[in-house]
LUMLUMDREN-484516 format. One line per 2 residues: their letters; for each residue x, y, z of C-alpha. Coordinates in pm, 1 decimal, decimal comma. Layout:
<sites>
A> X:Y:Z ~ ... .
</sites>
This chain:
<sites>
XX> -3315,4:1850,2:1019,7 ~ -3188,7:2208,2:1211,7 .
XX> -3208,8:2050,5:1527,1 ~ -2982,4:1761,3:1451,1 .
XX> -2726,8:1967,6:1295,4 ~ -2717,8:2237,9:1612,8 .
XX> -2638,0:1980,8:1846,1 ~ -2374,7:1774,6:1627,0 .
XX> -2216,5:2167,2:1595,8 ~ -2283,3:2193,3:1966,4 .
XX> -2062,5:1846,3:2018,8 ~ -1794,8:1947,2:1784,5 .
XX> -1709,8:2285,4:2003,9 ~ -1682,4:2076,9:2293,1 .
XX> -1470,4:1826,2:2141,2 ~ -1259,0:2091,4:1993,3 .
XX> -1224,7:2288,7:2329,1 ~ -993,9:1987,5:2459,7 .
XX> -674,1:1902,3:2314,8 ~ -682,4:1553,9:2162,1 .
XX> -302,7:1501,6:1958,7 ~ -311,3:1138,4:1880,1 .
XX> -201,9:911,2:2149,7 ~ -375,8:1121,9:2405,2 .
XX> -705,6:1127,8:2376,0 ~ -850,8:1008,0:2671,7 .
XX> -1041,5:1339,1:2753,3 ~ -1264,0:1320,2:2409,2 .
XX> -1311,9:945,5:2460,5 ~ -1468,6:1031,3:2727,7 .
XX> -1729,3:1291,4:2641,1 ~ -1778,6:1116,4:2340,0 .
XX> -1875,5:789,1:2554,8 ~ -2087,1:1030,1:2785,0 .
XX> -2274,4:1137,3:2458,3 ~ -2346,4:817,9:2312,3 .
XX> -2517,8:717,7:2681,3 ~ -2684,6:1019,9:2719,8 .
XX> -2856,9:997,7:2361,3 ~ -2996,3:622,7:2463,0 .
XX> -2649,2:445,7:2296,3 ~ -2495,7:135,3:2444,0 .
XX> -2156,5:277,6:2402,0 ~ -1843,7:60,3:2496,9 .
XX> -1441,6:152,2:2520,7 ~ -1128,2:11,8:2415,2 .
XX> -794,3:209,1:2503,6 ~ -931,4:550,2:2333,1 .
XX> -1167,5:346,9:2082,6 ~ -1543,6:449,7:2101,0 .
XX> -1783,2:256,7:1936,7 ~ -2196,9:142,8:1985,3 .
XX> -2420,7:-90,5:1767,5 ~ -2736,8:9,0:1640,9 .
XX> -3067,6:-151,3:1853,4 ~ -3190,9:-501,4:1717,2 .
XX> -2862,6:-562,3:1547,9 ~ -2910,7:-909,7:1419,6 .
XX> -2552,9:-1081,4:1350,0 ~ -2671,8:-1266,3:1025,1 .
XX> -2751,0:-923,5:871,1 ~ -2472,9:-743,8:673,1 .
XX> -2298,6:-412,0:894,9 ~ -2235,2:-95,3:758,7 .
XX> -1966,9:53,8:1009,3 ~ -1998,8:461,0:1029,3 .
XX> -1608,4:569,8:1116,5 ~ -1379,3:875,7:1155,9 .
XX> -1174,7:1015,9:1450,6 ~ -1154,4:1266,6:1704,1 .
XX> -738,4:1256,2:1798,8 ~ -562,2:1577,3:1559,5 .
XX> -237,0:1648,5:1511,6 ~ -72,0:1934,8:1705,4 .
XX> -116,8:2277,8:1646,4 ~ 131,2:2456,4:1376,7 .
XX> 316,9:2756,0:1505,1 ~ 162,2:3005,1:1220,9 .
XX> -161,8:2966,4:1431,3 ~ -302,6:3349,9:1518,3 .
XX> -619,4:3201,9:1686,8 ~ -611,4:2977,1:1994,4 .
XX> -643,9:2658,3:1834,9 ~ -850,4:2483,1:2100,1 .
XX> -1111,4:2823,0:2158,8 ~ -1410,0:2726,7:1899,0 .
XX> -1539,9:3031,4:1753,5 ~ -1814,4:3053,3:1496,5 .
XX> -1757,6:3348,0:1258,7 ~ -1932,6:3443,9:957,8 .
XX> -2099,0:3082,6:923,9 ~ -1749,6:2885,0:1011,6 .
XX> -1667,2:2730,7:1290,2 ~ -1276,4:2770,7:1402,1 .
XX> -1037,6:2498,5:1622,8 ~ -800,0:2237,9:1608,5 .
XX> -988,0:1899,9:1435,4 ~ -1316,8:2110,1:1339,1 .
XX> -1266,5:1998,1:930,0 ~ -991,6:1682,8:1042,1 .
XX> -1224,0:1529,4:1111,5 ~ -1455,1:1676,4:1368,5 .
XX> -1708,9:1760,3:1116,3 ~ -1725,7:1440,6:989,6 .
XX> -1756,1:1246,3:1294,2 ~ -2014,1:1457,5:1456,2 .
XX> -2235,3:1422,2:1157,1 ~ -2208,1:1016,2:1151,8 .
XX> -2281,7:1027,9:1503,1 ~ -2612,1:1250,5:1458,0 .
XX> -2711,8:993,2:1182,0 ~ -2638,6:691,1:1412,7 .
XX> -2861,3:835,5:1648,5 ~ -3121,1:943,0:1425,3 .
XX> -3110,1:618,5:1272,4 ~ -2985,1:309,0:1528,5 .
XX> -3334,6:253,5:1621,6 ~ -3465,5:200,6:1277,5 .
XX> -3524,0:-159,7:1113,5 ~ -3277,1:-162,0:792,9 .
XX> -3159,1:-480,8:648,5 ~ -2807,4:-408,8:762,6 .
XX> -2636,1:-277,5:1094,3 ~ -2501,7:22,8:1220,3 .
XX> -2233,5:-6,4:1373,9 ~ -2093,2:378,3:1468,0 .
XX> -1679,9:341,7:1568,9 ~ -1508,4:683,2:1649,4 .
XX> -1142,7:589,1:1628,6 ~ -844,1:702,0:1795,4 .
XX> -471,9:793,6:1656,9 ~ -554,3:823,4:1268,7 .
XX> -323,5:1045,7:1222,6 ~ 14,6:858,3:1362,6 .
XX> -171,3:494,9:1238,0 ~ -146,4:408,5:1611,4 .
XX> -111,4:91,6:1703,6 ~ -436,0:161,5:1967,3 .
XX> -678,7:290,0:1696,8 ~ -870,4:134,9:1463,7 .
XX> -603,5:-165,2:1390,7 ~ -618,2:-263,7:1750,4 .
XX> -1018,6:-226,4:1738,3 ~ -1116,5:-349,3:1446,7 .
XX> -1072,3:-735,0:1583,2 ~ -1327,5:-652,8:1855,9 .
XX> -1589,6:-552,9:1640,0 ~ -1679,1:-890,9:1490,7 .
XX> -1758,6:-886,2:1133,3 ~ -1765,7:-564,3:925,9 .
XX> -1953,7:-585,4:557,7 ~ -1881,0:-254,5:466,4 .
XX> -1764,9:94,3:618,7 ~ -1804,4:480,5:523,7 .
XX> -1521,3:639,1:647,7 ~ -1525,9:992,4:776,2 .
XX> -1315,7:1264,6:674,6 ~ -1319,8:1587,4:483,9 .
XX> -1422,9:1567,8:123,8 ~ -1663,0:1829,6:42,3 .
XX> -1877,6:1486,8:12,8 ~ -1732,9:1373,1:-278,4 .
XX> -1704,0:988,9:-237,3 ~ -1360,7:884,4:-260,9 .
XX> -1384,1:529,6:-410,6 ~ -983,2:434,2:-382,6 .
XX> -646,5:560,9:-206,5 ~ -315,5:474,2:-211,8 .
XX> -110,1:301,5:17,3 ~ 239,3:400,3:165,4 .
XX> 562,9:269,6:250,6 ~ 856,5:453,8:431,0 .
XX> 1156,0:280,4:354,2 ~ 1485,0:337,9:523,1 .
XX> 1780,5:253,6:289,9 ~ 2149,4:208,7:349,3 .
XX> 2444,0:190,0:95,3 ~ 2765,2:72,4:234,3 .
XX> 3158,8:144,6:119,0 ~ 3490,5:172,0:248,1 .
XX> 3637,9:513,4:374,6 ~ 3912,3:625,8:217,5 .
XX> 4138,0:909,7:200,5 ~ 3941,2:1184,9:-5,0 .
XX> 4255,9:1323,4:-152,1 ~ 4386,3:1013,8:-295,7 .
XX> 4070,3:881,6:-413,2 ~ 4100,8:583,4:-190,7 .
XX> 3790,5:366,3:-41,4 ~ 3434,7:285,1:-170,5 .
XX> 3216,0:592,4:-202,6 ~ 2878,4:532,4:-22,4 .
XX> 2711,2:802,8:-165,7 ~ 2812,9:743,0:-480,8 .
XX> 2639,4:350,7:-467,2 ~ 2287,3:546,4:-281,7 .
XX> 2330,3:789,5:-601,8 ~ 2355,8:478,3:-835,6 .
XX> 1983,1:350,0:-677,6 ~ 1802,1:696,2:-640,5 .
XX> 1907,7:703,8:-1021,2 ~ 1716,5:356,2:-1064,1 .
XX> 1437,2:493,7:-834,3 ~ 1334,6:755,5:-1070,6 .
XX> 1280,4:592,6:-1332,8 ~ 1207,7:231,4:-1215,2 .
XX> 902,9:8,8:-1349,5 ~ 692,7:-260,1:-1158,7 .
XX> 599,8:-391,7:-1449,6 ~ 192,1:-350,0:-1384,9 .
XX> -24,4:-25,6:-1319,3 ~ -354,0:-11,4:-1113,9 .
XX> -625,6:32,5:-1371,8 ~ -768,3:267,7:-1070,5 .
XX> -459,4:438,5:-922,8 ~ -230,9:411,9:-1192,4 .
XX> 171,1:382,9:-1130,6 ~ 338,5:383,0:-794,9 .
XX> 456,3:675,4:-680,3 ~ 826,8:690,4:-552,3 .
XX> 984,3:979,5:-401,6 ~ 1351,9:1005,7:-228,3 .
XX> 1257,5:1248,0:56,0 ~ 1608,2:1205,2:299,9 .
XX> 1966,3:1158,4:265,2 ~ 2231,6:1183,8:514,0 .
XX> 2628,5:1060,6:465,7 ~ 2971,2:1147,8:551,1 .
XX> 3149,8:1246,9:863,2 ~ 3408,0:1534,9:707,6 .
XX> 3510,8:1655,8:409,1 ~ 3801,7:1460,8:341,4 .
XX> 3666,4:1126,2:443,7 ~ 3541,4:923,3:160,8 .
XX> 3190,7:835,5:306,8 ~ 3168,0:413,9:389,3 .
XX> 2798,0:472,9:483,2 ~ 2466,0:679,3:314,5 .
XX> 2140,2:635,5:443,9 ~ 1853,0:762,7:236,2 .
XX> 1469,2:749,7:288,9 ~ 1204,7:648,1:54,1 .
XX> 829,0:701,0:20,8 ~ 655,5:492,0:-201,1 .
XX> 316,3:548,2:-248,6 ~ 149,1:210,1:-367,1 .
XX> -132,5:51,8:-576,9 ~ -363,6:-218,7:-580,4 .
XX> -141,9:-395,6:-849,5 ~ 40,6:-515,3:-582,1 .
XX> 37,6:-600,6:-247,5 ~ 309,3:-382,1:-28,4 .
XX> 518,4:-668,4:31,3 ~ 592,3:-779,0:-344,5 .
XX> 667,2:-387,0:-379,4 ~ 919,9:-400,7:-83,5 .
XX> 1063,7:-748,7:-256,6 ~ 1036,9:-603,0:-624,5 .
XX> 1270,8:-301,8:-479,9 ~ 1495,1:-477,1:-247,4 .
XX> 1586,5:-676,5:-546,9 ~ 1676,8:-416,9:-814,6 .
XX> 1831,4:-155,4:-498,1 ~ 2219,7:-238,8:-433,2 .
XX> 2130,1:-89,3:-124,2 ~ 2008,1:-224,5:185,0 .
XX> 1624,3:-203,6:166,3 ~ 1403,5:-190,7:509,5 .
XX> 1012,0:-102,8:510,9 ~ 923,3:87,9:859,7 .
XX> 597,1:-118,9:827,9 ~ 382,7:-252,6:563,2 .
XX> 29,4:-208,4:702,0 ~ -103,4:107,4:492,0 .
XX> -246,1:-66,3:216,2 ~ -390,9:80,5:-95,4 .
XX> -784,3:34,8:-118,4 ~ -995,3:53,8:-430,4 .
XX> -1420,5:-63,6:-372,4 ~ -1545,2:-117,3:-689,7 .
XX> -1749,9:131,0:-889,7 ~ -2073,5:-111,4:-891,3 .
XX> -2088,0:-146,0:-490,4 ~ -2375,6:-108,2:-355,0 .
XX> -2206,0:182,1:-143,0 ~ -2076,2:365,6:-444,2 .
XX> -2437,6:341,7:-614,6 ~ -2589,0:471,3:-310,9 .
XX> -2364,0:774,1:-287,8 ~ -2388,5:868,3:-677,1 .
XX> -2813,6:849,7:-627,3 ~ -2748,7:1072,0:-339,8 .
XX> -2559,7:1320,0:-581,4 ~ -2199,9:1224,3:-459,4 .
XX> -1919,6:1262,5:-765,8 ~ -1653,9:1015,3:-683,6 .
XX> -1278,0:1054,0:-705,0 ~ -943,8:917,4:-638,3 .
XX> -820,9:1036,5:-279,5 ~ -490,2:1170,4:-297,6 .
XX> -436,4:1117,4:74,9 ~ -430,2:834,5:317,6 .
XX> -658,5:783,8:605,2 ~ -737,3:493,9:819,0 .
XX> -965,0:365,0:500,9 ~ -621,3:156,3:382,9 .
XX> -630,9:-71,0:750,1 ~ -969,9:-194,3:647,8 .
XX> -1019,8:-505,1:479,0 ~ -1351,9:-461,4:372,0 .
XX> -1466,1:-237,0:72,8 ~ -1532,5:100,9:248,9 .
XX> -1601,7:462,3:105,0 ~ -1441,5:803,0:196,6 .
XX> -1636,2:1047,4:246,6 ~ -1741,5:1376,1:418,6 .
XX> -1792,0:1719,5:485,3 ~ -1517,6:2003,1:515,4 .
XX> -1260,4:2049,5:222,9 ~ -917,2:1823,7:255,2 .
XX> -702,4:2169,9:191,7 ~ -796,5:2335,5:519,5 .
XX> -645,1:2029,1:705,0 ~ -328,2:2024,5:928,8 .
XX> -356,0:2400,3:832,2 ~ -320,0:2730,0:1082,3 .
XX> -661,8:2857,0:1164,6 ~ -833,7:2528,4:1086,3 .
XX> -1212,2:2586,8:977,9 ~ -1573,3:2388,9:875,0 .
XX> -1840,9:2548,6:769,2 ~ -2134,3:2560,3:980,8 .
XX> -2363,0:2454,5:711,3 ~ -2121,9:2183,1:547,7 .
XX> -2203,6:1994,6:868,3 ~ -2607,9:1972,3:832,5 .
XX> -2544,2:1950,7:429,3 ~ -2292,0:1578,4:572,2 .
XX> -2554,7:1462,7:774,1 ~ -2826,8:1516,4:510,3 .
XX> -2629,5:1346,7:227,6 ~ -2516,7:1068,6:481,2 .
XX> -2930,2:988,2:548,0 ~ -2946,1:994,3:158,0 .
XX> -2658,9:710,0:119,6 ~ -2757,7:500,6:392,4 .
XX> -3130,1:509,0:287,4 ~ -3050,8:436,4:-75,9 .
XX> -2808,2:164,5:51,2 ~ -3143,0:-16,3:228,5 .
XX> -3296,7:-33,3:-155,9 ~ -2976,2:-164,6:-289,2 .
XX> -2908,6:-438,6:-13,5 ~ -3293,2:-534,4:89,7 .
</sites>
């Protein structure tokens, strides 16, 4: 459907024409609420949270919730267009947020509308998040609790629709190895560095003792390290920073304890809500995209997928590598070819759940 796609390309210039960095963006929660309303939605608001149910939406059916989000992050300095001036050149449509993930959410909101009216045996429930890309505290973890009960979810975000069936989860840990200065010239004190060394050592090459049949290993990288004062101080503190990227195999709090107990060094997680998600391969959601022609992969990136916990699916158009990118881009027609395959899915979906 043409028409459908013009105006979802029509919204996604406007919401690229104001600046939305996560945390503030009040300016395309509104126009995105004014949309909804205009287009016969019931939207409602909380903080920069959009979100409308579909018409005769019956609480003892299943709900399919429709996601993605309109904050970005700012724009880099190698930029040589004006990153909130949409421009459609050669079939692509330039900005700030047009593939992350613009594209995406302007197509599940053309398929909400298209389809909020009709009787399925599930609901739609359309939620167009806020501060995805800082995992805000006011996004979709504060809104998720108003939204009653969720079945099921297809998250937005740019796949080249390719349905991303698992993702991993991450922990930022900020470590701390403690000595005793010293005298560097007679060898005196307890060498700080030398005890963060000692761990990083263990870090490369440690072993949970399970893999994710899905995701495989955990993935631990030592990405910071700052010690010392002078040059001929024997260093009594080192503080080093860890990302862990983590499995289904276990939960992110037995891979904080697992760690804390083979680390000499102190051992503090920055937060352990970005959870690794895996829906099964015999979902009705993952049969539903494969009939629609959808290959499905392992995401190697995070996305607000991981603070969901129900079994949801990743998926849409635009290609991951143009994101947080100089000259950001989506194709024109990778938006109508999103909101075609998204009818497909959520048709098929009917046959698998009626």
């Amino acid at each position: 459907m043409r028409a459908s796609a013009d105006k979802a390309v029509e919204l996604l210039a406007r919401l690229v024409a104001i600046p939305s960095p996560s945390r503030d963006e009040g300016r395309t929660a509104e126009l995105l609420y004014g949309y909804l309303a205009e287009h016969g939605a019931a939207p409602q608001r909380l903080h920069n949270n959009v979100w409308a149910r579909s018409e005769h939406f019956d609480p003892a059916r299943p709900t399919l919730m429709l996601n993605s989000h309109h904050d970005t992050v700012r724009p880099c300095a190698s930029y040589t267009r004006d990153p909130f001036a949409p421009t459609v050149e050669a079939g692509r449509l330039y900005g700030l947020g047009s593939n992350d993930a613009g594209a995406s959410l302007v197509s599940l909101a053309a398929i909400f509308l298209e389809l909020r009216e009709r009787r399925l045996p599930f609901n739609l429930l359309l939620a167009l998040s806020a501060e995805e890309e800082c995992s805000g505290a006011h996004g979709i973890r504060a809104l998720l609790p108003e939204l009653g009960r969720i079945d099921m979810a297809i998250v937005g975000e740019p796949t080249s629709m390719q349905a991303a069936t698992a993702e991993r989860g991450l922990l930022v840990l900020d470590c701390t190895a403690r000595g005793r200065s010293g005298h560097a010239a007679r060898n005196e004190g307890e060498n700080a560095l030398y005890k963060a060394l000692d761990d990083i050592a263990r870090l490369r090459s440690f072993d949970f003792g399970c893999t994710s049949q899905t995701l495989g290993p955990v993935n631990i990288a030592v990405t910071q390290i700052e010690a010392g004062t002078q040059h001929n101080i024997i260093p009594d503190v080192c503080r080093f920073v860890v990302d862990v990227r983590t499995t289904d195999a276990l939960t992110n709090e037995q891979t904080v304890a697992a760690l804390q107990a083979a680390l000499s060094s102190e051992v503090v997680p920055r937060s352990t809500h970005i959870r690794a998600s895996v829906i099964a391969e015999n979902h009705p959601l993952v049969l539903a995209a494969s009939a629609a022609g959808c290959r499905t992969f392992v995401s190697p990136t995070a996305s607000d997928r991981t603070l969901m916990p129900f079994p949801a699916l990743k998926i849409g158009p635009g290609d991951s590598s143009r994101s947080h990118t100089a000259d950001e881009y989506v194709l024109v027609d990778e938006i109508e070819h999103g909101i075609d395959t998204y009818r497909k899915i959520i048709e098929n979906l009917a046959e698998y759940v009626c």
